[in-house]
Backbone bond lengths (Angstrom), bond angles and torsions (degrees), N, CA, C in turn:
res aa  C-N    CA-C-N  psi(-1)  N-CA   C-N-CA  omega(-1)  CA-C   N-CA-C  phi
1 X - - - 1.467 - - 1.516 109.74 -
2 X 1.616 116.24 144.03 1.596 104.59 -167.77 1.362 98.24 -115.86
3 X 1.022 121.17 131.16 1.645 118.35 -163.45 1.431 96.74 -101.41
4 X 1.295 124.31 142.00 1.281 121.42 151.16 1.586 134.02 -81.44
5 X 0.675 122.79 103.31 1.393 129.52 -176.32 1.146 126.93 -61.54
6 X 1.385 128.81 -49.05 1.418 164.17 -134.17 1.422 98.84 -97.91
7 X 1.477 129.88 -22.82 1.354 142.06 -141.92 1.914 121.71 -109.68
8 X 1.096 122.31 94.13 1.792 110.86 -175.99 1.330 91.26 -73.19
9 X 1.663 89.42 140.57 1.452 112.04 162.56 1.731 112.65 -37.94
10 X 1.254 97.73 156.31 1.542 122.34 -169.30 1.726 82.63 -104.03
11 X 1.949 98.57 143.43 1.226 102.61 -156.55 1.767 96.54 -147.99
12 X 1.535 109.66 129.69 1.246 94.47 -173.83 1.616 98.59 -162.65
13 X 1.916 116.58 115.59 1.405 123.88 -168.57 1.753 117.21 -118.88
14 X 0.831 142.93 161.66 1.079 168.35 -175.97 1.640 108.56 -112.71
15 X 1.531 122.12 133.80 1.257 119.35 -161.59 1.977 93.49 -170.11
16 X 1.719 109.89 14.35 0.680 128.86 -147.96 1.961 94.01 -78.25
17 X 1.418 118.20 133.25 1.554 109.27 -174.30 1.641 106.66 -126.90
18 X 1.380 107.69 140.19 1.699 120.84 -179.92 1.597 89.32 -52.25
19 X 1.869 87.34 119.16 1.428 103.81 154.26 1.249 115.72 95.80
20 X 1.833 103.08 -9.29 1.701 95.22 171.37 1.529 108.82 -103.96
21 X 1.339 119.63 -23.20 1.313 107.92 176.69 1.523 141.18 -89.85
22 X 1.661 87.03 18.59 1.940 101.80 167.13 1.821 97.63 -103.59
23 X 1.178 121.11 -6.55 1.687 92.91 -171.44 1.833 94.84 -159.37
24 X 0.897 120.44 -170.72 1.374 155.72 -104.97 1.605 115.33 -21.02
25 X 1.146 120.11 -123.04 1.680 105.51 -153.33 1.573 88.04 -107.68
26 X 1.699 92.26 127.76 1.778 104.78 178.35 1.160 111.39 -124.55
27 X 1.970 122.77 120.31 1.377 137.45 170.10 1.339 116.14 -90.75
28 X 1.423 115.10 135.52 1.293 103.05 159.26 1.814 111.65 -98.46
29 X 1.411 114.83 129.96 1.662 80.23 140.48 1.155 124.19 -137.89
30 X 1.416 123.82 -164.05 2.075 122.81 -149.33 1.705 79.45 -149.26
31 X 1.335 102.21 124.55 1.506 102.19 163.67 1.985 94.94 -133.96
32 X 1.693 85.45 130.40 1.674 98.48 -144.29 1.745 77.98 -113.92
33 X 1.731 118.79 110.72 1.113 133.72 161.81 1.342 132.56 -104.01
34 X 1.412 129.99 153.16 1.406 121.27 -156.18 1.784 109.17 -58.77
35 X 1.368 107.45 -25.96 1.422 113.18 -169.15 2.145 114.95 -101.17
36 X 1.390 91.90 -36.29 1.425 115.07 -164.95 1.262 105.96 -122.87
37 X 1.669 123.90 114.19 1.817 105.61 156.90 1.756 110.85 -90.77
38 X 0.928 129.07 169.50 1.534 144.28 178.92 1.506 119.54 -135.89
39 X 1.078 128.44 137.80 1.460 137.79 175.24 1.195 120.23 -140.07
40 X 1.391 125.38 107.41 1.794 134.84 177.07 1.419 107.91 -92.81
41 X 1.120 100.93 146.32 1.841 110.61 171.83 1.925 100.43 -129.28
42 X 1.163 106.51 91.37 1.232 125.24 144.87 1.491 138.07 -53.58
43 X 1.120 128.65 122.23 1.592 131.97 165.77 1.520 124.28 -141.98
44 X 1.021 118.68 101.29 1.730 130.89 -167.99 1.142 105.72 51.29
45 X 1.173 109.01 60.29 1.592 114.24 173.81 1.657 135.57 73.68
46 X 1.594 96.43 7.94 1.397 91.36 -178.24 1.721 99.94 -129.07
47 X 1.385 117.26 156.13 1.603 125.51 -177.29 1.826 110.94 -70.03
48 X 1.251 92.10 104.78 1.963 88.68 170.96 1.378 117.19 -75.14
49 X 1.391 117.06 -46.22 1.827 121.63 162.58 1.526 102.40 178.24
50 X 1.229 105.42 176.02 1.579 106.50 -147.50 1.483 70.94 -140.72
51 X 1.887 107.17 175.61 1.563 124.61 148.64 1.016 104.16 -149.00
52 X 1.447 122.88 154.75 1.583 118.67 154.41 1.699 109.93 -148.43
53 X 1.668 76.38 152.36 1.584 85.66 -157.92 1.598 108.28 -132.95
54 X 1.491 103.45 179.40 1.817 91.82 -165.17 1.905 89.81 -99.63
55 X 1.524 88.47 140.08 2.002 90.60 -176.43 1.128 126.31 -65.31
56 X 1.458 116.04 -30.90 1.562 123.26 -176.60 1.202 93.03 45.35
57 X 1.717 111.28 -179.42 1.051 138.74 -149.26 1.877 127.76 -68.18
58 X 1.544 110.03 -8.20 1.246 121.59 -175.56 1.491 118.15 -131.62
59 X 0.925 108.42 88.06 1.764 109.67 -169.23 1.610 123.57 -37.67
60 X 1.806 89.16 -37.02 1.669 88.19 -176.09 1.611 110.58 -71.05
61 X 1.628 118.93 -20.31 0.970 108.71 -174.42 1.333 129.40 -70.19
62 X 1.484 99.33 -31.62 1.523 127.97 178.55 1.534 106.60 -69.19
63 X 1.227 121.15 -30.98 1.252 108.81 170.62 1.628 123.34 -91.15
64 X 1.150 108.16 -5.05 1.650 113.83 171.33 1.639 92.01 -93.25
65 X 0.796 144.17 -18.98 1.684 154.59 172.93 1.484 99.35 -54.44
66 X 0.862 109.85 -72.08 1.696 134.28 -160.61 1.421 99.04 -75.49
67 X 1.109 120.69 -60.96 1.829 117.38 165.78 1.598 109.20 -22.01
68 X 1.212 105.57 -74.27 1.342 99.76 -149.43 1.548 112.37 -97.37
69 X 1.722 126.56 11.61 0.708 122.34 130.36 1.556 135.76 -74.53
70 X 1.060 107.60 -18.69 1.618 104.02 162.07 1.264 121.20 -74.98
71 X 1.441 139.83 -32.77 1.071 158.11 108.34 1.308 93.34 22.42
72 X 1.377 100.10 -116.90 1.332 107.91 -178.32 1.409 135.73 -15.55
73 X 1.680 112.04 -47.33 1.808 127.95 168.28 1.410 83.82 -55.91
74 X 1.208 131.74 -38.70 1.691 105.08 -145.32 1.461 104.33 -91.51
75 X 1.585 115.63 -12.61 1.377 117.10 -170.05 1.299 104.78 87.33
76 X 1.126 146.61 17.02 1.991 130.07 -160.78 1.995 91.49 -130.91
77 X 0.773 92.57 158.12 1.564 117.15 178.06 1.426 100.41 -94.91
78 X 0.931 108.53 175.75 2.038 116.76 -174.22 1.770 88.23 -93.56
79 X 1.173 137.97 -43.09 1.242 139.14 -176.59 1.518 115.69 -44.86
80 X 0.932 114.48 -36.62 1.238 135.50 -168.04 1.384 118.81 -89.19
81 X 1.544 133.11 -10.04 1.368 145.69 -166.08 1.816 107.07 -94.66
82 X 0.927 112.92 136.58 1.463 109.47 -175.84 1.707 86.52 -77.11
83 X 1.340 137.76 -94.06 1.252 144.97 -175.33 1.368 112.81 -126.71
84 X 1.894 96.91 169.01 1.384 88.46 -153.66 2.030 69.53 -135.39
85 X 1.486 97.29 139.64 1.657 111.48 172.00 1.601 122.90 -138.42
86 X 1.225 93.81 136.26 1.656 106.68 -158.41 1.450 93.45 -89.60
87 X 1.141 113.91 -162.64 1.592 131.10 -153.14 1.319 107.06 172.85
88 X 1.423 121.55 -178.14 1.797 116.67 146.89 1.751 107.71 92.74
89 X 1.366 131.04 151.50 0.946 144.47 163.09 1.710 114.33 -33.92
90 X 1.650 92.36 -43.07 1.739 81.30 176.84 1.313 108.80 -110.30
91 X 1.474 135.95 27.03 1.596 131.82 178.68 1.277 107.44 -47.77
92 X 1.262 151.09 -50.16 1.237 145.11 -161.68 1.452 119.48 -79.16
93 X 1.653 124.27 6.85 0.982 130.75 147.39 1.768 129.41 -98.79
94 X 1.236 96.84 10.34 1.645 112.02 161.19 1.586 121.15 -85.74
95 X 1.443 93.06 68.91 1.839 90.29 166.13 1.001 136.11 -84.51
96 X 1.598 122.36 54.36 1.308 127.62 -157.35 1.966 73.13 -144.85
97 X 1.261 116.65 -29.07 1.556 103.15 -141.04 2.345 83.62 -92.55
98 X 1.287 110.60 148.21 1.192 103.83 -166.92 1.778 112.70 -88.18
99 X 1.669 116.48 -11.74 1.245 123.72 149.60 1.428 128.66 -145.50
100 X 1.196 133.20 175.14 1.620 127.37 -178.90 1.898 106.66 -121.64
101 X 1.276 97.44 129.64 1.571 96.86 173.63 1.543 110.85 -97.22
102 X 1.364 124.95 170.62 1.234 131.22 157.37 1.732 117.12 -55.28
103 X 1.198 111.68 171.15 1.689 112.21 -170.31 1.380 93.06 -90.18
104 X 1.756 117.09 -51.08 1.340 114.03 -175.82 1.271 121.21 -58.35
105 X 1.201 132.38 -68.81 1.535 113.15 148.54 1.014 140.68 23.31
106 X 1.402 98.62 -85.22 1.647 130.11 173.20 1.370 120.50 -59.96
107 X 1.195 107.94 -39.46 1.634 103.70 170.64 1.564 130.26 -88.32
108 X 1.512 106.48 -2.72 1.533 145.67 178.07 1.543 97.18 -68.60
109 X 1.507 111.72 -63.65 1.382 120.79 -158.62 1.637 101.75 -76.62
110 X 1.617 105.35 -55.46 1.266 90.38 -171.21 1.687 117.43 -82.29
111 X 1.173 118.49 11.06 1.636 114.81 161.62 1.414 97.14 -74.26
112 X 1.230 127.36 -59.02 1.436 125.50 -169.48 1.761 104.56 -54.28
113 X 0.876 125.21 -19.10 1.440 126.75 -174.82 1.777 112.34 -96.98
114 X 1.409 117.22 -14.03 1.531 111.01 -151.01 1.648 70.79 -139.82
115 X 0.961 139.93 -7.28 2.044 118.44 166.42 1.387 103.59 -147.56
116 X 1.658 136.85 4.91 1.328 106.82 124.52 1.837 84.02 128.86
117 X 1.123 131.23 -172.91 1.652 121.05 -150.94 1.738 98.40 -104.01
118 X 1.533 98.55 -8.99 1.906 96.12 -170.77 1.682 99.31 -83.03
119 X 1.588 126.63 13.62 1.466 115.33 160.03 1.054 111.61 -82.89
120 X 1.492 97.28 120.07 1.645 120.14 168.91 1.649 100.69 -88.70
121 X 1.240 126.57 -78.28 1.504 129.96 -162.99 1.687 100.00 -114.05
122 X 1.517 91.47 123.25 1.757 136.05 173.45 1.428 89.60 -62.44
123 X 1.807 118.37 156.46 1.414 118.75 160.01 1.606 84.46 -160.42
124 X 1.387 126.58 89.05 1.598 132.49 159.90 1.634 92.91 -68.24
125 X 1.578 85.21 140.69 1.491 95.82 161.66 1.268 116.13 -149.44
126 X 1.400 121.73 95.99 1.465 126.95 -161.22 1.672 106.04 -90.82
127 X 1.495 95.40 -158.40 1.630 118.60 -166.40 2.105 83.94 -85.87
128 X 1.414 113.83 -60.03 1.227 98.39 177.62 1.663 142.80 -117.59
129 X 1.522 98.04 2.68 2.030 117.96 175.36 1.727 109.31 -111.88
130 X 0.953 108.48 165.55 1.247 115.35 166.09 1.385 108.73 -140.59
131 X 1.793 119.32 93.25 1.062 129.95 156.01 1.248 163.09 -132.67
132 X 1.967 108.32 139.44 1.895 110.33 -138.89 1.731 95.64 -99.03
133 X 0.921 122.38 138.04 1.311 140.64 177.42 1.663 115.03 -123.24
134 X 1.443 105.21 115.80 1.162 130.36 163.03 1.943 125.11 -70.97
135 X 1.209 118.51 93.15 1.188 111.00 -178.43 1.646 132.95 -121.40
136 X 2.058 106.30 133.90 1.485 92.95 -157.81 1.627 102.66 -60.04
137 X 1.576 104.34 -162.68 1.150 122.86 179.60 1.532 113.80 -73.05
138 X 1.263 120.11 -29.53 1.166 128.78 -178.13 1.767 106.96 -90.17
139 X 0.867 100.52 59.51 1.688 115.26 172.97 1.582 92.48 46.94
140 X 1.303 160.46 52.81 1.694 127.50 167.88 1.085 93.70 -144.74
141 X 1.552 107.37 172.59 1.749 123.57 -160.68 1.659 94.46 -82.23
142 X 1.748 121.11 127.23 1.392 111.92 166.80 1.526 102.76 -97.29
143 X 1.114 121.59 -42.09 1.679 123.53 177.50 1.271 99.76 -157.58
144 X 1.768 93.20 165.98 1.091 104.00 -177.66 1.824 92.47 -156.08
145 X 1.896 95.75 163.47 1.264 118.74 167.17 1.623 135.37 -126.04
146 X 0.983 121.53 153.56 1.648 121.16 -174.43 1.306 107.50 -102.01
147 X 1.565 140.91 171.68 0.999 146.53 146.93 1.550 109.34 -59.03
148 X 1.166 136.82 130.26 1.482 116.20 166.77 1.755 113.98 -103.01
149 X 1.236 102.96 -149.08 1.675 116.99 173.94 1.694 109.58 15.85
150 X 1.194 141.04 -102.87 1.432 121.01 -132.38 1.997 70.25 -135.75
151 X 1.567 125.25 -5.25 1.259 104.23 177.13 1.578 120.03 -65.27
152 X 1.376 122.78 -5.57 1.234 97.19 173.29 1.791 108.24 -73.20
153 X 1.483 100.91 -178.79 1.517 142.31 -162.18 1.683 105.49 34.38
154 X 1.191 105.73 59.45 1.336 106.45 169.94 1.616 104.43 -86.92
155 X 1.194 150.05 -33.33 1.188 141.83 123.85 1.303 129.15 5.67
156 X 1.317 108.37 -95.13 2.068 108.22 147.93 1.034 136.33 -37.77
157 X 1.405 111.85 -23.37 1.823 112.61 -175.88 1.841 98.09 -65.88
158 X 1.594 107.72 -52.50 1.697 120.97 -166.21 1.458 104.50 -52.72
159 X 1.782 119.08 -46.77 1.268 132.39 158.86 1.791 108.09 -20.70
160 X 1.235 106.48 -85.61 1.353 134.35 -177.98 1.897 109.29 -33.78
161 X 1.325 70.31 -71.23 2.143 82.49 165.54 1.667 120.21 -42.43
162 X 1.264 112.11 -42.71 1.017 133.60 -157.75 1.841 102.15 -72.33
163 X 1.804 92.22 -46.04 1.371 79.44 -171.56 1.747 114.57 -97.15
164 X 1.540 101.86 5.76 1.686 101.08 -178.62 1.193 75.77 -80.71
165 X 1.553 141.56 -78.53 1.553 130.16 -149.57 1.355 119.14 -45.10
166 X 1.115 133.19 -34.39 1.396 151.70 -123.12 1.515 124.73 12.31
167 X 1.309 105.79 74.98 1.242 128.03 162.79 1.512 126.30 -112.60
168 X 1.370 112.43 124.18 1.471 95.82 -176.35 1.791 115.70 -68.81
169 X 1.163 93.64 157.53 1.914 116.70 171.33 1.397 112.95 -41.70
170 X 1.650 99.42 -54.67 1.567 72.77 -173.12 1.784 101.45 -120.19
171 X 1.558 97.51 68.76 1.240 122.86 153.17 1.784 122.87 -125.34
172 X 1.288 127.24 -23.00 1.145 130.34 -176.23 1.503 94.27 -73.65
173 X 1.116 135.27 -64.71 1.194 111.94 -154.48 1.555 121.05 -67.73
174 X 1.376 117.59 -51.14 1.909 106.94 149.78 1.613 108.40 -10.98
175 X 1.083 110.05 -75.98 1.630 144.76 -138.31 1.867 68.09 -60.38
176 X 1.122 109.94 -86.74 1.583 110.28 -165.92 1.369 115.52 -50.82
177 X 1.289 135.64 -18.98 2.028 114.63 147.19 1.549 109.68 -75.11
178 X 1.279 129.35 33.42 1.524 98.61 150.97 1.472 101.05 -92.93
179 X 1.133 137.61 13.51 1.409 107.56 175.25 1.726 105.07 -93.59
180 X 1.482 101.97 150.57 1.297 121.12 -175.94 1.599 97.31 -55.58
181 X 1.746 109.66 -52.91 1.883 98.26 -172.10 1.794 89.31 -152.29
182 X 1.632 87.21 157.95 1.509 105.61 -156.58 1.369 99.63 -77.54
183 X 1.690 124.82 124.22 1.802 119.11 172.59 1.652 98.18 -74.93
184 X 1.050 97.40 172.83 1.339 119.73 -174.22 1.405 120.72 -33.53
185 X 1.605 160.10 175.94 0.899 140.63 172.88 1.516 115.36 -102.52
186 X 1.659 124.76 145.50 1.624 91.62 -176.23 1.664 102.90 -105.14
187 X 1.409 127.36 -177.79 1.421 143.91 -144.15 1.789 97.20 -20.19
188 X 0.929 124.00 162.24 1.655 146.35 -167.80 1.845 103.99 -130.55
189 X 1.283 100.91 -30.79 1.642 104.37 -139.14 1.607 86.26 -97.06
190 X 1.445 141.78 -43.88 1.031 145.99 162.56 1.563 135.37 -106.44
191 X 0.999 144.82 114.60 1.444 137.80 164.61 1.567 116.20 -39.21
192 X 1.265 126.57 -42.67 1.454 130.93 170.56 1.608 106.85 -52.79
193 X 1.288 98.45 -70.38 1.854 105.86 178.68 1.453 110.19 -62.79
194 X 1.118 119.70 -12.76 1.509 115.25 172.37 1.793 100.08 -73.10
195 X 1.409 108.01 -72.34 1.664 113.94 168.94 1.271 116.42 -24.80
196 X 1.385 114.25 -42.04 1.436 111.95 -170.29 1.669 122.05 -83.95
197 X 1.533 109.50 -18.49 1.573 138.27 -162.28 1.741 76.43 -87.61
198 X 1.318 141.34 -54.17 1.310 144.60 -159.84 0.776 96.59 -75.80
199 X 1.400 158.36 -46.67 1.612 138.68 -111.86 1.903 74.02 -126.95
200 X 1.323 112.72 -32.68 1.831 106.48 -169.32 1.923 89.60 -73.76
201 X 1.530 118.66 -27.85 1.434 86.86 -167.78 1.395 119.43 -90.82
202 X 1.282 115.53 19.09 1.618 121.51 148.57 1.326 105.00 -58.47
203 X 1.246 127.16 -74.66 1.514 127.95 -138.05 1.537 103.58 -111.17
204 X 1.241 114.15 7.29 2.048 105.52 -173.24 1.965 89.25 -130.27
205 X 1.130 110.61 109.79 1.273 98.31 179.30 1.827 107.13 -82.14
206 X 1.147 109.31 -11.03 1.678 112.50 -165.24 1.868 96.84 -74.44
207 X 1.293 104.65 -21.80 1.591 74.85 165.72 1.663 135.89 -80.88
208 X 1.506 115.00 24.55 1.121 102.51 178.21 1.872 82.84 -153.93
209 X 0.776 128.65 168.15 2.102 137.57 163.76 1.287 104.79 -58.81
210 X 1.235 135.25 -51.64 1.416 138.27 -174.33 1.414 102.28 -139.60
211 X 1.744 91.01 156.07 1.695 101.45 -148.41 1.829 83.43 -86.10
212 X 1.281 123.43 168.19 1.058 152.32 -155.79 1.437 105.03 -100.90
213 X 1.000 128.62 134.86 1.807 114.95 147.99 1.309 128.28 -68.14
214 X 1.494 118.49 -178.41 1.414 116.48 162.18 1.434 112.22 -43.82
215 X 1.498 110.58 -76.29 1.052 129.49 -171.77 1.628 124.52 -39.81
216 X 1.440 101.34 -65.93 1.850 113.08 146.99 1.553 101.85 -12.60
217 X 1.284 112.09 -67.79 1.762 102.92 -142.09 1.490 96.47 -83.84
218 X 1.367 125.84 -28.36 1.570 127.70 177.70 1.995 99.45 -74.55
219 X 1.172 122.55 -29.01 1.014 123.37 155.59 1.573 127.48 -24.37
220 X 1.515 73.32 -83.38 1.756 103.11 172.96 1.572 125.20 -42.26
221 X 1.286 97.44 -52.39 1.701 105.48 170.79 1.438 125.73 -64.90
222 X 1.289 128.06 -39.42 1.115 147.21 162.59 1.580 137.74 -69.56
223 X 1.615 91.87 -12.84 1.181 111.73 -170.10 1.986 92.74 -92.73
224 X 1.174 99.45 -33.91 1.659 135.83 175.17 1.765 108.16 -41.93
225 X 1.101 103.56 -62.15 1.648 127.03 -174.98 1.316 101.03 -74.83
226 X 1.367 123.26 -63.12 1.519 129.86 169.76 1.976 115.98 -16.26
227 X 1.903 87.64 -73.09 1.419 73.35 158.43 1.196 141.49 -83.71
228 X 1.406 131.08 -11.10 1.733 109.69 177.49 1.566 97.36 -68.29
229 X 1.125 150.82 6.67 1.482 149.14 -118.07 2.103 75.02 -146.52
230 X 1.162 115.84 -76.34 1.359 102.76 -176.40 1.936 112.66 -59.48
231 X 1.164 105.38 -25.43 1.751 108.65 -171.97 1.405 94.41 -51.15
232 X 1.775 112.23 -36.13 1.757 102.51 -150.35 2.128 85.82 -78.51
233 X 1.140 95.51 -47.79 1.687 101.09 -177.12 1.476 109.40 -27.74
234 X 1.359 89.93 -57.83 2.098 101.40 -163.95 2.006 101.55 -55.77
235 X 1.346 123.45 -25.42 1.336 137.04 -149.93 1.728 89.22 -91.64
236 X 1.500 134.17 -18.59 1.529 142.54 173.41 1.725 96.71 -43.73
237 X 1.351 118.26 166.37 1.056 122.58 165.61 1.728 107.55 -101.88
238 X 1.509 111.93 149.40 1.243 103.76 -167.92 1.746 136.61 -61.27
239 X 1.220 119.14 -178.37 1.888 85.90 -162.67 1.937 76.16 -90.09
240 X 1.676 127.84 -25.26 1.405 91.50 -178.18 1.925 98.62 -149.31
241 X 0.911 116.63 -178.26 1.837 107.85 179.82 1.328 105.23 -24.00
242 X 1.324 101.73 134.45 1.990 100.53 169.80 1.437 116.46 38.78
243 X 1.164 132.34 4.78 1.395 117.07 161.87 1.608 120.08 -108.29
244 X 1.876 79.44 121.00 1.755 104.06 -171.83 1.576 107.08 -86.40
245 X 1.781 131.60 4.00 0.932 102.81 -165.88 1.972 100.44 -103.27
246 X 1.420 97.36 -159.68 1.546 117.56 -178.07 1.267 102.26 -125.15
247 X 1.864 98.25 117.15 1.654 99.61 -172.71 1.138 136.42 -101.92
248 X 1.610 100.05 33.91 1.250 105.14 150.96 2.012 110.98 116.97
249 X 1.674 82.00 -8.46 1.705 108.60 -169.27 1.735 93.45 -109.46
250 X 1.156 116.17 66.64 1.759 131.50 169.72 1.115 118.29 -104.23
251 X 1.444 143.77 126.52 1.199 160.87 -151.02 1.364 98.02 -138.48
252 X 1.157 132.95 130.86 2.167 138.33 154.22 2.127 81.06 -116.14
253 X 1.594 69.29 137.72 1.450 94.87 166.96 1.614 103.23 -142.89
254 X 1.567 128.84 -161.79 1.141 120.57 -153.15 1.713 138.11 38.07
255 X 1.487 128.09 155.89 1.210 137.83 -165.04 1.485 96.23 -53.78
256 X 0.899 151.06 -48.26 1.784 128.22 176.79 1.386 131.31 -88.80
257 X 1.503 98.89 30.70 1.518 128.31 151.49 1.238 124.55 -65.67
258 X 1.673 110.26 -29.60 1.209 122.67 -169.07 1.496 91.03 -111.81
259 X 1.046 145.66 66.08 1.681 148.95 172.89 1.527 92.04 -167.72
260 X 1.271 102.79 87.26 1.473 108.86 151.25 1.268 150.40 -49.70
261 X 1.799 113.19 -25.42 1.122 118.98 150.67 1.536 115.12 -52.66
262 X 1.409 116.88 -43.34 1.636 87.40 -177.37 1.808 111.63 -85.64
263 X 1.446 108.71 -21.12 1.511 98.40 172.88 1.472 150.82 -40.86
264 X 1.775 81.52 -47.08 1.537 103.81 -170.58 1.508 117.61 -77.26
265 X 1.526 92.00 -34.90 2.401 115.33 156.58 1.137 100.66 -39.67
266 X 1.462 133.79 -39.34 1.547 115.28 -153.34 1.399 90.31 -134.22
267 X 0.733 141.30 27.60 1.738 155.52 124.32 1.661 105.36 -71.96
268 X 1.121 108.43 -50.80 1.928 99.96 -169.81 1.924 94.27 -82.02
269 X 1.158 134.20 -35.05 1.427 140.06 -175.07 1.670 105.64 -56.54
270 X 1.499 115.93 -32.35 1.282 120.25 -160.73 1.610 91.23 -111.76
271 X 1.449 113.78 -50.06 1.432 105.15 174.36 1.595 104.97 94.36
272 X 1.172 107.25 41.44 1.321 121.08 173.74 1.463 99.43 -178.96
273 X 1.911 99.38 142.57 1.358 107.40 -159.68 1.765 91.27 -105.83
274 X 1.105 105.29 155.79 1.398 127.19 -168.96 1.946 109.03 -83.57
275 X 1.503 94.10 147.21 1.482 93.38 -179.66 1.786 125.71 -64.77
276 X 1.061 132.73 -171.90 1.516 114.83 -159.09 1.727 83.02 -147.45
277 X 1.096 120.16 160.83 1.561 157.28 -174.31 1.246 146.06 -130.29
278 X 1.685 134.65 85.65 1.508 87.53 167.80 1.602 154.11 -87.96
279 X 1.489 88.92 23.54 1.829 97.70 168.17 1.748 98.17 -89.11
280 X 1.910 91.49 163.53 1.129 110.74 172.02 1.732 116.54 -66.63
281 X 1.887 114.24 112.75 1.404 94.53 -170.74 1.708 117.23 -43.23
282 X 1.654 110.23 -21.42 1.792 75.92 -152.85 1.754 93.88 -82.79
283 X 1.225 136.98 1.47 1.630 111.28 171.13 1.439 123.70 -62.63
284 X 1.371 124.16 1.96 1.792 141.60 -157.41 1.771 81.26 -65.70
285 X 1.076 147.21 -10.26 1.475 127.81 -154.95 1.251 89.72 -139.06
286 X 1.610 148.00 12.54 1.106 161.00 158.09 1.655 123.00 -90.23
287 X 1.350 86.58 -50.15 1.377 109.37 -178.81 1.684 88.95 -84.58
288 X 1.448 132.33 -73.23 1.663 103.79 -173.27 1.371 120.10 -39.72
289 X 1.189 131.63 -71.43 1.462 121.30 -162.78 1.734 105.03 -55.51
290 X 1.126 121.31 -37.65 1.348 94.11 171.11 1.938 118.70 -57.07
291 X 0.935 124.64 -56.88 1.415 139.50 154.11 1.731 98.84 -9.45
292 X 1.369 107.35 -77.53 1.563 116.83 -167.02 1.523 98.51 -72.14
């Protein structure tokens, strides 16, 4: 049997309330990512049920996937939906959905919706972008940043890691705070050469004076991502004259929201701990475009 390793559970809730899911105006939306699709069912503003699921190889499928299991959480028939709006790396292969929003946007609205109006600065962190969003007080996007150069699929890289080591996903990052203090970080400049800097510090002790632990080396890697992950943060424009910090109104959304090893790195890097939820961060881009 070939296990996947690399893979978060597939996730799908019901939040469904007497009296909202026979009437007023109901959105879906599907934000369709290289790793994860998502589907929200919205109605006057409140979540009927969501799903999310892993995309595999055909986007459209993954997004008719995700439809109608959310659907289903929500109790509503497809008949019944005012419109349905995509999002996501693959939105533009949803021809079922009647428009497509931006990601930033989308992850703008539904942070503000899923941790509450004191998010100031967005931090998506998907399977393949890394993007931080600055937002005024009055709910709208003031700036924003991308991952650049070789930071994309840092998302996929942990995937990847996950399944040469064979450790599950959402075990490395636990696994990487038992160390008392973080060793060094390995490669920055690539996700490949990062994978590869890890996988040698199992078996080559000469790259470091003393050999590493488990933990150390899942440390190390994660500790790795953490920062290119704050570099894109620090690159925001400030929330006011000369002020470089984060006030305290931080949101992570996307699938390595839920990997605490890299969270809590870029919580102690910034020095302010991030707001908390009880939805699953990565629907924040499901739940916005329905919203928008």
């Amino acid at each position: 049997m070939n296990r996947d390793f690399g893979k978060w559970p597939q996730t799908r809730e019901s939040y469904n309330k007497v009296g909202k899911s026979g009437g007023g105006i109901t959105t879906v939306g599907i934000d369709v990512g290289t790793t994860g699709t998502q589907a929200a069912v919205m109605s006057d503003g409140e979540l009927l049920g969501y799903s999310n699921i892993h995309t595999g190889a055909d986007f459209k499928v993954a997004a008719q996937s995700a439809l109608d299991a959310a659907l289903e959480e929500a109790g509503i028939v497809r008949g019944n939906i005012s419109s349905v709006v995509a999002t996501g790396f693959g939105k533009e292969v949803v021809d079922f959905a009647e428009k497509t929003v931006d990601e930033v946007h989308a992850h703008a609205k539904g942070a503000r919706f899923m941790f509450g109006s004191d998010v100031r600065t967005v931090v998506d962190m998907g399977g393949q972008t890394i993007k931080a969003i600055r937002l005024f007080d009055w709910d709208r996007v003031r700036d924003f940043m991308l991952g650049d150069k070789c930071a994309t699929g840092l998302g996929r890289n942990i995937e990847i890691l996950c399944n040469l080591l064979h450790i599950d996903i959402t075990e490395i990052g636990p696994k990487s705070l038992e160390t008392q203090k973080d060793p060094e970080p390995v490669s920055t400049t690539c996700w490949a050469f990062a994978d590869t800097e890890t996988l040698g510090l199992f078996g080559r002790p000469e790259f470091k004076s003393e050999k590493l632990s488990e933990a150390e080396i899942y440390a190390s890697h994660l500790f790795a991502v953490a920062w290119r992950i704050t570099g894109v943060i620090g690159r925001l424009s400030p929330l006011d004259v000369g002020d470089m910090q984060i006030d305290g109104g931080l949101a992570f959304t996307g699938g390595l929201a839920n990997n605490p090893g890299i969270t809590r790195r870029i919580e102690r890097e910034l020095g302010v701990a991030a707001l908390t939820s009880q939805y699953d961060p990565t629907i924040a881009g499901a739940i916005g475009a329905a919203l928008l």
